[in-house]
C-alpha positions as CSV (number, residue, x, y, z in Angstrom):
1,X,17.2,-53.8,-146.9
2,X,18.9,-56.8,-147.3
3,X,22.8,-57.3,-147.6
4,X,24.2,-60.6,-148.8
5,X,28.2,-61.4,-147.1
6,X,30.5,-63.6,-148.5
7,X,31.8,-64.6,-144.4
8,X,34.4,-66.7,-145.8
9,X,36.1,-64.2,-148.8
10,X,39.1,-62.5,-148.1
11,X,42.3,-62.6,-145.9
12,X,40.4,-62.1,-142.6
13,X,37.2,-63.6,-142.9
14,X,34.9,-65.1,-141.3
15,X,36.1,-62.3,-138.7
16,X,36.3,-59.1,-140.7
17,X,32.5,-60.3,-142.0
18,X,31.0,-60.7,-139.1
19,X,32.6,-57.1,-137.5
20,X,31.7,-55.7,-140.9
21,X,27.8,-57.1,-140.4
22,X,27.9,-56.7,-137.2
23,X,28.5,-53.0,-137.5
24,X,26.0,-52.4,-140.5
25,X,23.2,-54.1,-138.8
26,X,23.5,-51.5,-136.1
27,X,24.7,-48.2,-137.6
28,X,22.9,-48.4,-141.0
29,X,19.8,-50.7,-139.7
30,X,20.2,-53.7,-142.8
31,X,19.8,-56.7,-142.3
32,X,23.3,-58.8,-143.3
33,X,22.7,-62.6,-144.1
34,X,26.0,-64.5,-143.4
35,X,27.2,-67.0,-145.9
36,X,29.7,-69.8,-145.0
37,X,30.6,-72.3,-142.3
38,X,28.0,-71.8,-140.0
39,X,30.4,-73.0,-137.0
40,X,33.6,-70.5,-137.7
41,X,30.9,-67.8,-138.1
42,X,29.0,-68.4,-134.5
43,X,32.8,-68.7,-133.4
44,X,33.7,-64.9,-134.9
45,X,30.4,-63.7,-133.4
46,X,31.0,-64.9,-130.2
47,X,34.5,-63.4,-130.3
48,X,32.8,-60.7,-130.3
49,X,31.3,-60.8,-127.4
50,X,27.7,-61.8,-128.6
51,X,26.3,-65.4,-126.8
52,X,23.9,-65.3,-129.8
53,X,23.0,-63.5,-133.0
54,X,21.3,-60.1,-132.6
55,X,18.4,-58.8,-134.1
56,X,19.3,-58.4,-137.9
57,X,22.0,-60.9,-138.5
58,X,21.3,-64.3,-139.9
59,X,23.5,-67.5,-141.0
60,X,23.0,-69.5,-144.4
61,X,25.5,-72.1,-144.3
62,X,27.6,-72.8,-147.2
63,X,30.6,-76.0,-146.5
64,X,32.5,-74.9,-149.4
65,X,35.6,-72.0,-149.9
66,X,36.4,-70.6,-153.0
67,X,40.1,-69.6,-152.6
68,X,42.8,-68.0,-154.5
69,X,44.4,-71.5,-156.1
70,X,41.0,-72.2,-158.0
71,X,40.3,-71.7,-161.2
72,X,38.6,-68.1,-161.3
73,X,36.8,-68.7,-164.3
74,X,35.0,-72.0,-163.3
75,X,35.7,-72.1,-159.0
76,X,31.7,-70.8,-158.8
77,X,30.8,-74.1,-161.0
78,X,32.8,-76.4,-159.4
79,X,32.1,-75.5,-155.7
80,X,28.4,-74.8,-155.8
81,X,28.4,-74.9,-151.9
82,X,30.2,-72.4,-151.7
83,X,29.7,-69.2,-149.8
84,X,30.4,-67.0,-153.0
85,X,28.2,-69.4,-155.4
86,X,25.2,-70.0,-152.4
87,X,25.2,-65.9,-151.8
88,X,25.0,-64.9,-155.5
89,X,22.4,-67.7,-155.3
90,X,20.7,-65.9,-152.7
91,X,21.1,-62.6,-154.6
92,X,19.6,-64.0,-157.8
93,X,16.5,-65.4,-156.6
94,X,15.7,-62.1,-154.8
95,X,16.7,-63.2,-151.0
96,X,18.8,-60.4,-150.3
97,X,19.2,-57.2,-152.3
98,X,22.6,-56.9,-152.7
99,X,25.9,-59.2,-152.2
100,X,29.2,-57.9,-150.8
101,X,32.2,-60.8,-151.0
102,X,36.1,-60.0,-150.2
103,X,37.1,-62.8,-151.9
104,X,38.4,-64.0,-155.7
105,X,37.6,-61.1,-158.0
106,X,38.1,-63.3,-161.2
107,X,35.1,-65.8,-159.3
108,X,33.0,-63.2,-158.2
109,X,33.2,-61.5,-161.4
110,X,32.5,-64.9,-163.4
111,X,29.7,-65.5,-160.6
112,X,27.8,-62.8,-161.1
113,X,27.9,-62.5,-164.7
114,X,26.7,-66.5,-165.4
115,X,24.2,-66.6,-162.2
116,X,23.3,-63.0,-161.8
117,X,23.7,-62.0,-165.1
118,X,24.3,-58.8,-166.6
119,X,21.8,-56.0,-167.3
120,X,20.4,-57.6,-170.7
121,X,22.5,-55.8,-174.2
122,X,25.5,-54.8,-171.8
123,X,28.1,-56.6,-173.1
124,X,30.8,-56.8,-170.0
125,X,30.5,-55.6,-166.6
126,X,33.1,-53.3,-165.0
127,X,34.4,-53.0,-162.3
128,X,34.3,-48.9,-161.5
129,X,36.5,-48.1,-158.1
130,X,36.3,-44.3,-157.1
131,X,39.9,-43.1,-157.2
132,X,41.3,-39.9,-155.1
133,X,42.0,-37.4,-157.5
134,X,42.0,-33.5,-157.1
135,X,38.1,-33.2,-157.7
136,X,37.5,-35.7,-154.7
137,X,37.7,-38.3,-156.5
138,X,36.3,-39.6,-159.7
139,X,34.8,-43.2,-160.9
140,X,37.1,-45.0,-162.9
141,X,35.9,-47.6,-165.3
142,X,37.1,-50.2,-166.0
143,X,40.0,-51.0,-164.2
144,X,40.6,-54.4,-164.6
145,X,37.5,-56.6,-165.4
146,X,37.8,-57.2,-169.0
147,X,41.3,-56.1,-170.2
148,X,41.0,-56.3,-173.7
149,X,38.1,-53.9,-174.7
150,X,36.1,-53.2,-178.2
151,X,35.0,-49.1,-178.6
152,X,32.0,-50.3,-177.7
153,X,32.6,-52.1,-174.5
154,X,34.2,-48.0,-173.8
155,X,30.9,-46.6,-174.9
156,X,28.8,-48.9,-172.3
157,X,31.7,-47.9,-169.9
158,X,31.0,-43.9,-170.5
159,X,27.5,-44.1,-170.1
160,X,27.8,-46.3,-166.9
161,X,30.5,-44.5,-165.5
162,X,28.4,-41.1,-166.2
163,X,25.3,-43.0,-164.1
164,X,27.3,-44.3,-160.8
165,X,29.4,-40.2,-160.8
166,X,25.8,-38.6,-160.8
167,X,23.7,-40.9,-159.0
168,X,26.4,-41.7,-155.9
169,X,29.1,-39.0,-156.4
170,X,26.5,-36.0,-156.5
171,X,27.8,-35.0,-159.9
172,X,25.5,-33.5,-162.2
173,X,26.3,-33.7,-165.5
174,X,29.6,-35.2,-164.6
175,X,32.3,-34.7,-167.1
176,X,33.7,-38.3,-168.6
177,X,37.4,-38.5,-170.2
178,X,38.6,-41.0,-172.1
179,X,42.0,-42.0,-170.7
180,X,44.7,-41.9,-173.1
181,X,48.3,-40.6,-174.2
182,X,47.6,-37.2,-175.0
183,X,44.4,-34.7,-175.6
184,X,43.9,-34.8,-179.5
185,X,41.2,-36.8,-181.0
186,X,44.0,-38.6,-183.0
187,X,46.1,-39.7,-180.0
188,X,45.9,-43.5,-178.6
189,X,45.7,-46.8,-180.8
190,X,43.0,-47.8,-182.6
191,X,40.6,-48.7,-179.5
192,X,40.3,-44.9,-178.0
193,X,40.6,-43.4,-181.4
194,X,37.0,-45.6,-182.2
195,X,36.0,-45.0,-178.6
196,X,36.7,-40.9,-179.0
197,X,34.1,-41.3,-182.0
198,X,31.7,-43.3,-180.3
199,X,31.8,-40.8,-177.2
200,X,31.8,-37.7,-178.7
201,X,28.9,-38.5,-180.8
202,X,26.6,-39.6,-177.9
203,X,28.1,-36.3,-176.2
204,X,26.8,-34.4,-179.1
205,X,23.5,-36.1,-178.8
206,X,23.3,-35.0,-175.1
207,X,23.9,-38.6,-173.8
208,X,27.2,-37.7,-171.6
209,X,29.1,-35.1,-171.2
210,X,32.2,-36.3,-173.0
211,X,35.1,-33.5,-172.8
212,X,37.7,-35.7,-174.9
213,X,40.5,-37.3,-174.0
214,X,42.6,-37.1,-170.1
215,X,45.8,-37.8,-169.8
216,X,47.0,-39.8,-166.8
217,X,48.3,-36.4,-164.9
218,X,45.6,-34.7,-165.7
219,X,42.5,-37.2,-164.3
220,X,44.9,-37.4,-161.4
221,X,44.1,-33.7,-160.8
222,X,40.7,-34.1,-160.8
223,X,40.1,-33.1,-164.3
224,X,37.2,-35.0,-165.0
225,X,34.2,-36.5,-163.0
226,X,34.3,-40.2,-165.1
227,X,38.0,-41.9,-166.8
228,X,36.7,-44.3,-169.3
229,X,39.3,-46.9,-169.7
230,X,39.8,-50.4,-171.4
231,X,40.6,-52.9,-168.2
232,X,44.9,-53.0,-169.0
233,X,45.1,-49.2,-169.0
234,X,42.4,-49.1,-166.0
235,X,44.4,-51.5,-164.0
236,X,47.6,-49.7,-164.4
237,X,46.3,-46.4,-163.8
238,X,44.8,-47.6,-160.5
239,X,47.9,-49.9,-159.2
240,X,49.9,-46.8,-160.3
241,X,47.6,-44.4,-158.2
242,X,47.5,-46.5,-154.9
243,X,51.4,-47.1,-155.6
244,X,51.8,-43.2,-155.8
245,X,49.7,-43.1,-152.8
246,X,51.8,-45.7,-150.5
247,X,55.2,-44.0,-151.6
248,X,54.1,-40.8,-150.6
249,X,52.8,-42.3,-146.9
250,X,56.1,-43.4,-146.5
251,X,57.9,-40.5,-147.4
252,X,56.0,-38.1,-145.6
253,X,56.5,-40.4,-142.0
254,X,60.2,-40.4,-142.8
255,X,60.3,-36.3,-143.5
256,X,58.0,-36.1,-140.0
257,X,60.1,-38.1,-137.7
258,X,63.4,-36.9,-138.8
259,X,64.8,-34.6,-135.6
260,X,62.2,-33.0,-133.1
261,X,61.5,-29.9,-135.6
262,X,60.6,-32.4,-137.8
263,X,58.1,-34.3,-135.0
264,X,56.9,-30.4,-133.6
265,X,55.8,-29.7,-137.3
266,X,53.7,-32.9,-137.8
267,X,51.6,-31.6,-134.8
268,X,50.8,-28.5,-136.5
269,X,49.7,-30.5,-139.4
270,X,48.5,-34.0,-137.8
271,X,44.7,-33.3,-138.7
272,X,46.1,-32.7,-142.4
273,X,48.3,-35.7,-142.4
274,X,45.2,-37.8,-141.4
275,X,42.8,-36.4,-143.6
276,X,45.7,-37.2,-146.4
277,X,46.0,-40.8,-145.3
278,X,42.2,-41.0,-145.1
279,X,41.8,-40.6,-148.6
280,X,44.1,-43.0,-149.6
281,X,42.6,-45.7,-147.6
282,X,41.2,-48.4,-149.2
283,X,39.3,-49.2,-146.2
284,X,37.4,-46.0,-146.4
285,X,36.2,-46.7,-150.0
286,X,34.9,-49.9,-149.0
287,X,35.1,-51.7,-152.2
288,X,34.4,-51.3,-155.7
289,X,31.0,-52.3,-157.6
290,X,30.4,-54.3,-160.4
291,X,28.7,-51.9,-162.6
292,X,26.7,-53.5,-165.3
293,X,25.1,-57.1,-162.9
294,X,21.4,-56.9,-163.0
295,X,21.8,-56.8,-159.2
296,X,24.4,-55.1,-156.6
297,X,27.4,-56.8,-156.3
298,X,30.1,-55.1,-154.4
299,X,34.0,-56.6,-154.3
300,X,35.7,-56.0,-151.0
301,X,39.4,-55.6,-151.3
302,X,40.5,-59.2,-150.6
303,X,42.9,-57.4,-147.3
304,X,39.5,-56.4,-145.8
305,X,39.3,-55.5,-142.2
306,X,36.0,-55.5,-140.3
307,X,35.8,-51.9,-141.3
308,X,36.1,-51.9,-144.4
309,X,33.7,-54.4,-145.1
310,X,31.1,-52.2,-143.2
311,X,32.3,-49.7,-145.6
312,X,31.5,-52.2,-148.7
313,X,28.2,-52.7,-147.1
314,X,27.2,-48.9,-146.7
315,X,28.0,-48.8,-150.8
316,X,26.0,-51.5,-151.7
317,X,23.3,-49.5,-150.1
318,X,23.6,-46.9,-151.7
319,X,24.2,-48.4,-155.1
320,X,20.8,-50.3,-154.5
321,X,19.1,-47.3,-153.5
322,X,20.8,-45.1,-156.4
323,X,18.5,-46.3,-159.2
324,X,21.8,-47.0,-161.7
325,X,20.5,-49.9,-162.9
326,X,17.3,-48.6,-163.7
327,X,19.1,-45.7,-165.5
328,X,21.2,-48.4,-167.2
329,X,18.0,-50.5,-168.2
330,X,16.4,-47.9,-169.7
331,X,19.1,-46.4,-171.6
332,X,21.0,-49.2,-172.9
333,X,19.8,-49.0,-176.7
334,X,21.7,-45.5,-176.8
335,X,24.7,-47.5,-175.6
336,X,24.9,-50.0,-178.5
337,X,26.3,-50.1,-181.7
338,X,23.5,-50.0,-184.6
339,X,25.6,-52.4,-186.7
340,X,26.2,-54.7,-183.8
341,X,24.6,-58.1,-185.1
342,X,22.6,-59.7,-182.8
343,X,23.7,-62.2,-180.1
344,X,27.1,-62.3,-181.0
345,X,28.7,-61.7,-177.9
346,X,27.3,-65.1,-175.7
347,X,25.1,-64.3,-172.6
348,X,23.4,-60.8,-172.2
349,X,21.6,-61.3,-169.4
């Protein structure tokens, strides 16, 4: 298998690229291609220790950055040599088999939709993190890519949501909430109280396996498997999550280095505390796909060390192997609305 990287995306590239490849290409035995400025990239490999590229690892040289001061929506067009423009390039014409980039979310989201495309009669992509929760962990989609939603941009989000839970988590049957204020079918605005329609009837028709609305505390706790979200409440569930996460990291050092009781009790518990701060790493997740691309793409969170980028690499390998967008393809007429008139919503795919 093929993986596509984005070498010059994120804080620490091309470094944390090349010791993100460089690790993938021997532990999971891809091939990476490396997309950027061939020069800095042979620079960070060397760095490494390597007088040449090994077995696996390849350059395609791209001149061009696409950085945080461009113009999300349009930095793909406007900087076609671009490492994020030339590897979704490479991705669409079937050169690789999956592309991993750190770098603008807003470009890499725009990218892949207008050059990749979207799984045709999807209407937006998603982005679908898996969050720590009580259950060990649960797929939550969307959390930020489109943040005004329709009921059925939440339907497409159930069913895909359901897919990526069974497919990558393990989860048969997975259980999919729909996040909201309170449990009752009437609870929410307008948007879930459509969506809760929409979801329950494909439940009832053995689609999903909707089990109603979650509250915030409750996905937390691992009560379902999928949280079905519009991309505002997504986003702030998530940032509130990690937030939760970081405050509780800090507390917990504070509590354990107070006084040597204090320091003699965090040795009891040391292989707890790490498995705790394990979960909450980003790093270990990797990244987050775009669910809903015709093809793998994988966002790397823009901080991305070297391993967390192998991390992002391992999940596009799985998503590609996973069959999800096959399961997508094939069952994307159930995910549409009958009275939806045709073409209305610009590019499909």
């Amino acid at each position: 298998m093929r993986i596509i990287v984005d070498a010059m995306g994120g804080d620490n590239a091309p470094l944390a690229p090349v010791q993100g490849a460089l690790q993938a290409v021997k532990e999971y035995g891809v091939e990476a291609v490396l997309v950027g400025r061939g020069e800095e990239i042979l620079k960070a490999v060397h760095d490494q220790g390597l007088a040449e590229l090994p077995q696996g690892l390849s350059i395609t040289h791209a001149n061009q950055v696409v950085d945080m001061h461009d113009n999300p929506a349009t930095a793909f067009k406007e900087k076609k040599d671009s490492s994020l423009t030339v590897g979704l390039n490479l991705l669409k014409n079937g050169e690789g088999d999956a592309f991993v980039s750190a770098g603008s979310t807003g470009a890499l989201l725009s990218g892949a939709t207008l050059l990749v495309k979207r799984i045709r009669g999807i209407r937006r992509a998603a982005m679908a993190p898996v969050v720590p929760t009580g259950g060990g962990g649960s797929v939550l989609i969307d959390c930020g890519a489109t943040a005004e939603g329709t009921p059925e941009f939440l339907l497409q989000f159930a069913f895909m949501g359901s897919y990526y839970a069974e497919r990558v988590l393990g989860r048969p049957e997975p259980k999919v909430g729909l996040l909201n204020i309170g449990a009752e079918p009437s609870k929410g605005t307008g948007l879930q109280k459509e969506a809760y329609k929409l979801l329950h009837a494909a439940s009832e028709e053995g689609r999903i396996n909707f089990v109603g609305n979650v509250e915030a505390r409750e996905a937390v706790e691992g009560a379902v498997d999928v949280i079905v979200a519009d991309g505002y409440s997504g986003n702030i569930f998530l940032k509130t999550v990690e937030g939760t996460g970081l405050f509780m990291s800090r507390q917990m050092k504070k509590m354990f280095t107070r006084n040597w009781k204090s320091k003699l009790a965090a040795l009891l518990v040391k292989d707890g505390i790490r498995d705790f701060k394990k979960l909450l790493d980003s790093n270990e997740v990797g990244g987050t796909a775009l669910v809903g691309i015709s093809k793998p793409v994988i966002k790397a969170h823009g901080s991305s060390n070297g391993y967390a980028i192998k991390n992002a690499i391992r999940q596009a390998v799985e998503f590609k192997r996973s069959g999800i967008i096959e399961d997508i393809t094939e069952n994307v007429e159930y995910m549409r609305l009958n009275a939806r008139s045709a073409g209305t919503d610009g590019e499909e795919g």
